[in-house]
C-alpha positions in Angstrom: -1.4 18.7 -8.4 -0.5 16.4 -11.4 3.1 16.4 -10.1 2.0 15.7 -6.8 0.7 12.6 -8.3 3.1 11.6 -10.6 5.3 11.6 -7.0 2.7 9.1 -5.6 3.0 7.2 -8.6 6.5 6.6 -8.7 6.2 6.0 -4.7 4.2 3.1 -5.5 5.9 1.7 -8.3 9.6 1.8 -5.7 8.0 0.4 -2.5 6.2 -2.2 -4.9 10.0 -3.2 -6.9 11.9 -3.5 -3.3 8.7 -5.4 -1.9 8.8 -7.9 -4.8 12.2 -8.9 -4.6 11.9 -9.4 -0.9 9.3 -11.7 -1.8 10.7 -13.6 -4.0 13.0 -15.5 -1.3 11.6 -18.4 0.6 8.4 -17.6 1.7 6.8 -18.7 5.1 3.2 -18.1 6.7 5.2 -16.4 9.8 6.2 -14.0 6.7 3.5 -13.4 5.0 1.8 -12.9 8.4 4.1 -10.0 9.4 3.4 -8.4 5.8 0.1 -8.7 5.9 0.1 -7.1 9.7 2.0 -4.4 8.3 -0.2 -3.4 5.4 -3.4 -3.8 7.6 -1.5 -1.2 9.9 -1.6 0.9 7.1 -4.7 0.7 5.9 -6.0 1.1 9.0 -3.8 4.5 9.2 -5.1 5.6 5.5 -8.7 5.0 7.3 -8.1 7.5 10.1 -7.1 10.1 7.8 -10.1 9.4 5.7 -8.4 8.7 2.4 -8.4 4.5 2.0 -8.0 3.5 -1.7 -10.1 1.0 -3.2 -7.5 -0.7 -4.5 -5.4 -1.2 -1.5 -8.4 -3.8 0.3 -8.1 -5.5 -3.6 -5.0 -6.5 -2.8 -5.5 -7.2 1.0 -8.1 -9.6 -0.5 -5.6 -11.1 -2.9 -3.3 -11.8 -0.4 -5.6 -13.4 2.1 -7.0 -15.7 -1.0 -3.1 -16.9 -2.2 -2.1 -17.4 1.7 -5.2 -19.6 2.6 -4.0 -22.0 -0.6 -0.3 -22.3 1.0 0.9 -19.5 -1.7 2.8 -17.5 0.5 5.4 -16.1 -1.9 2.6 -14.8 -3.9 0.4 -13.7 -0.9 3.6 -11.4 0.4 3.8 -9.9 -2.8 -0.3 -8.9 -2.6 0.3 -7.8 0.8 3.1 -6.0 -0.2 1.5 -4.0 -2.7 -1.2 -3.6 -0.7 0.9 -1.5 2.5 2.5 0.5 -0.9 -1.2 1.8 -1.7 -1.8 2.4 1.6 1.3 4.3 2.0 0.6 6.1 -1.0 -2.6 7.4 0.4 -1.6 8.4 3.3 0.9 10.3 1.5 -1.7 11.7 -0.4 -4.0 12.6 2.3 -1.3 14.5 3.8 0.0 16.5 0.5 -3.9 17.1 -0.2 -4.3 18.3 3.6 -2.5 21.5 2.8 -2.6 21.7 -1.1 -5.9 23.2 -0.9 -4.5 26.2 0.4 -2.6 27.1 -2.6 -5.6 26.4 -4.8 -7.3 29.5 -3.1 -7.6 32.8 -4.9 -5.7 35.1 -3.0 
């Protein structure tokens, strides 16, 4: 299981270095809008399989706070982080769906 989530981990840290340099181009509230639609999405998914990270509505929360200042660059990276998390559960929630069976004394 630990190398299950030493996967997850590096996950995270990959979808979070490709998200960052996307947002560090121009940044506009039609952007930040999409990202933030996209990690909500996610979430949302990570909620219906039960598995939502605490840390993943953090960020959501993050990027809601920088976008209603006009920070949009930053914002996209929040909500950027935020649809890695939620990816990552997910992930998670499906390795761990199954992984319990070879945990079982046979």
């Amino acid at each position: 299981m630990i190398v299950h989530m030493r996967a997850l981990s590096r996950l995270v840290v990959v979808l979070t270095a490709t998200g960052l340099a996307t947002a560090a181009l121009a940044a506009s509230a039609d952007d930040f809008k999409a990202a933030y639609a996209r990690a909500e999405a996610a979430e949302n998914q990570a909620g219906a399989l039960k598995n939502q990270w605490t840390t993943t509505d953090t960020e959501l929360k993050a990027a809601k706070k920088a976008a209603d200042v006009g920070n949009f660059g930053e914002a996209i990276k929040h909500a950027q982080e935020a649809e890695a998390l939620a990816n990552a559960s997910i992930a998670q929630a499906k390795e761990q769906a199954t992984a319990w069976k070879n945990a079982v004394i046979r």
